[in-house]
C-alpha positions in Angstrom: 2.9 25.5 9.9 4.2 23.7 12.6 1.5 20.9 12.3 2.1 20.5 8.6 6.3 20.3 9.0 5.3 17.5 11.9 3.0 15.4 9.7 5.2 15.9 6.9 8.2 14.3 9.3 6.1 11.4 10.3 4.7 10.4 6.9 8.6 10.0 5.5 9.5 8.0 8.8 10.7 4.4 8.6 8.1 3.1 9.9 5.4 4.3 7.6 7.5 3.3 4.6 7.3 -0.4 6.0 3.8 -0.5 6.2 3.6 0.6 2.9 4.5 -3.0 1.3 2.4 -5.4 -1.0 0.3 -7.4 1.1 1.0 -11.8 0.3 -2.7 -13.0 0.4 -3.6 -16.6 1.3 -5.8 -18.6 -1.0 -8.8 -19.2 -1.6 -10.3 -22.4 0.0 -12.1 -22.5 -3.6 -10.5 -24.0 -6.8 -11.3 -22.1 -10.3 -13.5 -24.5 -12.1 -12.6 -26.0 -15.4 -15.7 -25.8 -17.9 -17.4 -22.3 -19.3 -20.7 -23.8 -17.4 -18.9 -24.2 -14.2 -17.1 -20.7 -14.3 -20.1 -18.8 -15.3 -22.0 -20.3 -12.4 -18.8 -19.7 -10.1 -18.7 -16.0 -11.2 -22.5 -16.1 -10.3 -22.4 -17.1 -6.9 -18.6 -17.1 -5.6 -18.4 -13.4 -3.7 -14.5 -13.5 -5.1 -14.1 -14.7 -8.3 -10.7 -13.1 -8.9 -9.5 -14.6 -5.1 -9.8 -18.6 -6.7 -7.2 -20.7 -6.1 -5.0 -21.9 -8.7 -5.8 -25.4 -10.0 -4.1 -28.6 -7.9 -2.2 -29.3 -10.5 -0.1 -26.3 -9.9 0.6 -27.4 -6.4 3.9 -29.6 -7.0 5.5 -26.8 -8.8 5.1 -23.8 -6.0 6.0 -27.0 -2.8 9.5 -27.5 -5.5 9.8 -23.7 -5.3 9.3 -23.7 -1.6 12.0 -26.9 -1.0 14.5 -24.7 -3.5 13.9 -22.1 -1.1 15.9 -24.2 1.8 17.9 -26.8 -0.2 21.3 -25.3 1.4 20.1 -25.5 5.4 20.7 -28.8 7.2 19.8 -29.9 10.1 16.5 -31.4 12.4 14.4 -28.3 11.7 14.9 -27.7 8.0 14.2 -31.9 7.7 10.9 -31.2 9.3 9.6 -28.4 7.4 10.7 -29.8 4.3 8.7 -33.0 5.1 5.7 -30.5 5.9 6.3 -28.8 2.4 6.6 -32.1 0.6 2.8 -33.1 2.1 1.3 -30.1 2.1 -2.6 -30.8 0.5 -2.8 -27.3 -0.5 -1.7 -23.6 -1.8 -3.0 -22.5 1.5 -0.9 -25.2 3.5 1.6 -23.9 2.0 0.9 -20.2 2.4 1.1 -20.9 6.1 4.4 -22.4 6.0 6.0 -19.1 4.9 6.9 -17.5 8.5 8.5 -20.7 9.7 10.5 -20.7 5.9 11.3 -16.7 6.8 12.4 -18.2 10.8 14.5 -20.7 9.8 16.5 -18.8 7.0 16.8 -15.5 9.0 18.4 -17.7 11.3 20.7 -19.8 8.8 21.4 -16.6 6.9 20.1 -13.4 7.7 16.9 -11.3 7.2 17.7 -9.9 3.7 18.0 -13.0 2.6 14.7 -14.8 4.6 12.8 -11.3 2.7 14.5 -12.3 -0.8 13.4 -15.8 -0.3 10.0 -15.3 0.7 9.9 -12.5 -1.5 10.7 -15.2 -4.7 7.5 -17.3 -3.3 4.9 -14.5 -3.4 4.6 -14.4 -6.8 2.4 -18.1 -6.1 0.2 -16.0 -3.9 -2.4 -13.0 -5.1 -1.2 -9.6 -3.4 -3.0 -6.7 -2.7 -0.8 -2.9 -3.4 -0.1 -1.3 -0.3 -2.8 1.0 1.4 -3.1 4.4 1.4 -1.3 5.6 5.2 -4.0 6.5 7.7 -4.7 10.2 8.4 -3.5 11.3 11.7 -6.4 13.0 14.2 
């Protein structure tokens, strides 16, 4: 009885509730190809399919999202990642820039707000649900 009250404790605790969040995935090196011949053949061979990037084209939308995301901060270090953002080559490059985004607004603001933020930029990014918690020995 004991044991089951204990694990029962430790599965509500804080902790375990955090690590139960979506996970942001970073894109695929790969771009979805354009014509049925090309996407049956990626769908042959690609081991991911589903994980293909979005097409290039879609890249100046998700860098505006990202430069909306830190319009109101001023200041050396928002003027460099904004640069960064604004010649970024890819999704991915991008995807990388999203824990020095989440830095310099928890520092300008506050963490709710650097979560919110980043939170409004996964949506360009494939997640994965959370997983199931771990069972303890």
């Amino acid at each position: 009885m004991t044991a089951i009250l204990a694990r029962l404790s430790r599965a509500s605790a804080p902790s375990e509730l955090h690590s139960r969040r979506a996970e942001v995935c970073p894109p695929s090196l790969r771009h979805a190809p354009d014509s049925a011949l090309h996407r049956l053949l990626f769908w042959l061979l690609a081991p991911a399919p589903y994980d293909a990037a979005p097409p290039p084209s879609r890249l100046q939308s998700v860098r505006t999202d990202f430069l909306a995301a830190i319009t109101d901060i001023d200041g050396e270090e928002a003027h460099a990642l904004r640069r960064r953002i604004a010649g970024s080559r890819s999704l991915r490059e991008l995807w990388h820039l999203r824990s020095e985004l989440y830095r310099l607004v928890g520092v300008c603001h506050d963490q709710t707000e650097a979560e919110r933020r980043l939170a409004a930029l996964a949506r360009h990014f494939t997640t994965r649900g959370p997983s199931a918690p771990s069972a303890a020995p």
